[in-house]
N, C-alpha and C positions, 0 to 999 in steps of 0.2 A: 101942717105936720111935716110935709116935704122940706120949707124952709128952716125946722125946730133940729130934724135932724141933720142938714147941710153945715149949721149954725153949731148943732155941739159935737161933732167931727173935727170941723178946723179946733175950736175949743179946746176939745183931746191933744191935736197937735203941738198948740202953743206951748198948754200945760207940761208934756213930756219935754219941748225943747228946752223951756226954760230950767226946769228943776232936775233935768238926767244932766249929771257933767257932762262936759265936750270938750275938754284940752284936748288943741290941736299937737299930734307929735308926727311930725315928717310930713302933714297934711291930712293925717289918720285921726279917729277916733284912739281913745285907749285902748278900746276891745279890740282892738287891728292889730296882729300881727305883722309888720312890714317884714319882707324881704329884703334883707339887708345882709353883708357878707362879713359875720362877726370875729371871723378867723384870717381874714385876709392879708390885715398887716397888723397881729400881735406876734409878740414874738416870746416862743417857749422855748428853753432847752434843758434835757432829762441831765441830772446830775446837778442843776440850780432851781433856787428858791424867786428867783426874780421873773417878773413880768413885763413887758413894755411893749409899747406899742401906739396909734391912733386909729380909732373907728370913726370912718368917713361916712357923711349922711350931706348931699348937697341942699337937701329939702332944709336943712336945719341952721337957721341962721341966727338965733340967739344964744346964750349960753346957758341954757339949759343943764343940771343935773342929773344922769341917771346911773344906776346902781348895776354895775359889770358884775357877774356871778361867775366864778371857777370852780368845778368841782371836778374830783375822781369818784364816780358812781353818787353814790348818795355822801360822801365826804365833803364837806365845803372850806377851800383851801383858799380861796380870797370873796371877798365881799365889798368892792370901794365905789366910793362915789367918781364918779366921770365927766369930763363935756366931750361932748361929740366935737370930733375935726380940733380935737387940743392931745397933743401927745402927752402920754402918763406913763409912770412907772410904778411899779407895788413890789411886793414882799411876800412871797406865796407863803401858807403857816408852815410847808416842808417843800424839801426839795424834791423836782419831778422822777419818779422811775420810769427806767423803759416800757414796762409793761401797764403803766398809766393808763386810764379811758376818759379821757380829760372831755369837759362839756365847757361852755362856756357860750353865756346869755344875758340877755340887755332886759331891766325893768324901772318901769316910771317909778317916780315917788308914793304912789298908789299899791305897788308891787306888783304892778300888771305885766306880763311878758310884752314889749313892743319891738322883740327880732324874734327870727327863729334859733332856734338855738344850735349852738354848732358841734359838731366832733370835731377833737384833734387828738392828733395820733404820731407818734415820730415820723418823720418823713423814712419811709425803705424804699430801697430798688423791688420791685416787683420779681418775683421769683416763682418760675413755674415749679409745679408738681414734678416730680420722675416718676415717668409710668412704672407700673410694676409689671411687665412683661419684660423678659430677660432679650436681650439682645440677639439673635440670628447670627450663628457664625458659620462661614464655610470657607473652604480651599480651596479655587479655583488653580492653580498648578501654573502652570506658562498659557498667556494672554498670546501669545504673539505670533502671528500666522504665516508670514512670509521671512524673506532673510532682508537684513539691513547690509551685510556684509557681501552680497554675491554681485553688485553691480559694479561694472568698471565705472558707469560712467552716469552721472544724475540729471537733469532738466532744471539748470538754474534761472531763477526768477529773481528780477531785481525789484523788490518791496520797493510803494510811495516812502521818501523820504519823511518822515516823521519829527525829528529829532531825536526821537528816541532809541534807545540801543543799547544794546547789550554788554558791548565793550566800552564805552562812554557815559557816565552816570550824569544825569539833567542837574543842575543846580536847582537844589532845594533850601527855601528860605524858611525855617518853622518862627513862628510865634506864639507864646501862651494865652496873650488876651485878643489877638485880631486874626485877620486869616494869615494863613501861611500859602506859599505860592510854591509851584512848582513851573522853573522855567527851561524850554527847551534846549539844547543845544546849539551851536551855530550852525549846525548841517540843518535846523527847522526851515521847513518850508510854508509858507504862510498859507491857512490861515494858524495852524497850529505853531503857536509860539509858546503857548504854556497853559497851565490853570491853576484855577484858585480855589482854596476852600468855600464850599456852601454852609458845612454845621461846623461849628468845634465840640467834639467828642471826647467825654468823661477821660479824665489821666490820672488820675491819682490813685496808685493802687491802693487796695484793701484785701483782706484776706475770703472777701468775695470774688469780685472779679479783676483781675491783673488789667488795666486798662492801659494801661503803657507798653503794652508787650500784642496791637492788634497785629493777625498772621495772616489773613485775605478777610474779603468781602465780597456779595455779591447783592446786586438791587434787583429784586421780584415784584412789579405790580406797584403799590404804594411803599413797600417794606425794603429797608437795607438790612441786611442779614452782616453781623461783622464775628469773626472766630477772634477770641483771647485765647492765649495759652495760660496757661496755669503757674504761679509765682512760684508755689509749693511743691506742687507735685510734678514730677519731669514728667513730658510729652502726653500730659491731662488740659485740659479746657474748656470751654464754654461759648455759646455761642447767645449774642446778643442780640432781639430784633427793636430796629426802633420802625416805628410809622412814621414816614417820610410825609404823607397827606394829612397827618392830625400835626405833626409838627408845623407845617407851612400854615395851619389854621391858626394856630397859637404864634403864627408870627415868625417863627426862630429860622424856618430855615430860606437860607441865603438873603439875610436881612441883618440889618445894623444890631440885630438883638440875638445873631447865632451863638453868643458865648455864655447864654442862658442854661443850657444845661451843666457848664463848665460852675455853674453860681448854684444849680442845684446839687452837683455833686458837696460843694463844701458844706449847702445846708444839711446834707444826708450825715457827711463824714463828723460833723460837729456836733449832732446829735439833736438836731432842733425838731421842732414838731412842726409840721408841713402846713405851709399855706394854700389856699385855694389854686393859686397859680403851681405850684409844689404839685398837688394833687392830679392836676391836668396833663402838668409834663411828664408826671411817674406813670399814667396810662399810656402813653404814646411810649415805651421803654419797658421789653420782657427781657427777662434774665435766667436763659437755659441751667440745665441744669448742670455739673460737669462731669465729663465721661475721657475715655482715655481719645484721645483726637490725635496722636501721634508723633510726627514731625516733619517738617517740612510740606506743611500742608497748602492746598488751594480748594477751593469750593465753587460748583456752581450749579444752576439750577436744571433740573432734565422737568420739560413742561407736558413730559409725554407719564409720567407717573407722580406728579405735582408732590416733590421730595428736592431737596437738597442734596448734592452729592458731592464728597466731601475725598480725594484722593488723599494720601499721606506715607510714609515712611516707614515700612514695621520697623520691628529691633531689629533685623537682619537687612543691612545695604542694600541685597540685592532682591529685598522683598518688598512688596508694595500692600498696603490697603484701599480696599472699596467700602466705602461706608455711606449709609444710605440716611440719611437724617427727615424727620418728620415735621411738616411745617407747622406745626399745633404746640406739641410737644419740645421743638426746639432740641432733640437728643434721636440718638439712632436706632433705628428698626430693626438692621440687620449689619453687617460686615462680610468681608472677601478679602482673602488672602490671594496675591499672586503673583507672578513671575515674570522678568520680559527676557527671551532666550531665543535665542536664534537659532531657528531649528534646523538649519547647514551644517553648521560646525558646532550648536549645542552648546555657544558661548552666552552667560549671561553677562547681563549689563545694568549699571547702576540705574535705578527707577527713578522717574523725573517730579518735579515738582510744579508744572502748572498744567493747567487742567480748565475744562469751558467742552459746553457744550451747543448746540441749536434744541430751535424748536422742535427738531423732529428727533430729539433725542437722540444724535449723532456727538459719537465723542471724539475731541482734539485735544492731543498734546502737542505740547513746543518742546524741543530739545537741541540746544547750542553746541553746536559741534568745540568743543575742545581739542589740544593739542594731543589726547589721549585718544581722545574719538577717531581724530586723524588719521592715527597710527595704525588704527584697526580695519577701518574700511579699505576697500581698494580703491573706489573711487578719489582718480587723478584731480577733478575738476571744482572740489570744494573744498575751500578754505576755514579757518578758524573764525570765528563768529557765526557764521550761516547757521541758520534753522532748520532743520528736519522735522516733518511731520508726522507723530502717526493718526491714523487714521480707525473709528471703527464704532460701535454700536453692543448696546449688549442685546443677544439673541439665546434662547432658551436658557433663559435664566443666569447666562456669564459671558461676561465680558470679551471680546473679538476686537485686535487691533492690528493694522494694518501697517507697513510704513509705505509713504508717500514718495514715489519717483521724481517727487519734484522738490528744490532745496530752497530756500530763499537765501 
């Protein structure tokens, strides 16, 4: 009995292998869905009826038949026969709209699913929400604690030679498809002689984001932080993050292949429907929202309230903005009005434009003594170009700056 049942077991086995089909596809059964990437290199674009493209399968080396499926929801807009690893083109039955939910799927001659099936979607910039809490406004009046104006005489410091400077602009070489270089002056002391781009960053503007027109930048962590102004609207903007560690994963950054997102820009602006690769890059890339950002702005990070802070130029010359920016949201918390006045003689003075801060949430401006500045001070002993520092920190809630006795 032991041997009767051993004997019609394999039995059973035979009979099922023999008589269930077993066409091998990719190495699979039919009933196998493979993993396979069906969107990767077709190519769609909204406002045409054409398809094209080839769906790679290295497993596949005959030339096989199979039946590519396009739909919008339950719509079926192409239906054509295929070889795997042979480029096609078709004729969708209409041409795609933006708002499309296009699907599209691989079945044997049998009509069996043997991919999974894919979404495609136009390719966008990713675009955060605006919070709906109103922005925080205040007046903080005159910042400015000491007098700039009451010394005869400053503590000058002579700054490492850099090449860089203020009266001297470095030779800038840009290019649109390779990197663009940025080289020092002949005062450069080595080892700094110049540098070169690591990514190339979107240019073409759109009535999203002005990409031609970036106003600073600042790197936090894995993230570059970069401000656009606004094409449209005077002294509005937006502020861009990309992931500096997901982009180096994907390859792009500081490699023969940084002008990759310069390739996804055009696939956005043309209006095609995003490939796998498409899809990866637009997650590494958020798109704030736009709020009024000013002018003459600079930005940087204070690691002591983990915010962004963002100085700028009211409409009035001799007024400045504090804007506080959220690193989530990409748009501002709150704002601050205020004034730099020397409280000797009660003179105000034009408000600067760069801006940096430390970890301990101490803040520095730079300010270039001009031929005007000159004029005002009494101190004998500093000339036109030299730097002035102020110096200071926000404490109960507003901002406190200093100027530094010492000039570079």
């Amino acid at each position: 009995m032991k041997y009767l049942k051993t004997l019609l077991a394999f039995s059973t086995f035979f009979l099922l292998a023999f008589c269930i089909p077993n066409h091998a596809i990719y190495g699979q059964t039919n009933n196998t869905v493979v993993s396979m990437d069906l969107k990767q290199n077709i190519q769609l674009q909204t406002g045409s009826d054409q398809i094209k493209g080839t769906i790679y399968d290295d497993n596949e080396k005959g030339a096989a038949a199979y039946t590519l499926i396009v739909k919008n929801q339950k719509d079926t807009l192409l239906k054509k026969s295929i070889i795997l690893n042979q480029a096609f083109t078709a004729k969708l039955s209409r041409s795609l709209r933006k708002n499309d939910q296009i699907t599209v799927s691989l079945q044997d001659k049998s009509g069996h699913a043997v991919a999974n099936t894919k979404w495609m979607k136009q390719a966008q910039w990713q675009v955060l929400s605006k919070p709906k809490e109103k922005i925080k406004t205040s007046n903080w009046s005159n910042v400015f604690k000491n007098s700039r104006t009451a010394p005869k005489k400053y503590r000058v410091v002579q700054s490492p030679d850099t090449g860089m400077s203020y009266l001297k602009k470095p030779k800038y070489t840009a290019a649109k498809s390779k990197f663009s270089t940025l080289q020092a002056n002949d005062r450069s002391v080595s080892p700094i002689k110049g540098y070169q781009t690591a990514l190339l960053l979107p240019t073409v503007s759109t009535k999203l984001v002005n990409w031609q027109l970036p106003q600073g930048s600042v790197m936090h962590g894995r993230y570059l932080y970069v401000m656009y102004e606004s094409e449209k609207r005077k002294n509005y903007g937006r502020i861009v993050r990309y992931d500096i560690q997901q982009l180096q994963a994907l390859g792009v950054w500081q490699t023969g292949q940084a002008d990759r997102l310069r390739s996804l820009e055009k696939r956005i602006n043309q209006h095609r429907f995003a490939t796998t690769n498409d899809d990866r890059l637009l997650q590494a890339i958020k798109v704030g929202r736009e709020f009024h950002m000013g002018h003459g702005q600079a930005v940087a990070y204070n690691a002591k309230d983990n915010h962004l802070w963002l100085i700028t130029l009211a409409k009035k010359s001799r007024q400045q903005r504090l804007v506080r920016i959220k690193l989530d949201t990409l748009y501002p918390s709150d704002q601050h009005k205020f004034t730099f006045r020397d409280p000797n003689n009660h003179q105000s003075f034009h408000g600067e434009q760069t801006f940096s801060m430390d970890d301990d949430g101490n803040v520095a401006i730079v300010s270039m003594i001009s031929n005007k500045t000159k004029k005002q001070l009494a101190a004998k002993n500093i000339k036109v170009g030299d730097l002035m520092l102020y110096r200071g920190n926000v404490r109960h809630g507003k901002l406190q700056l200093h100027m530094s006795r010492t000039v570079i």
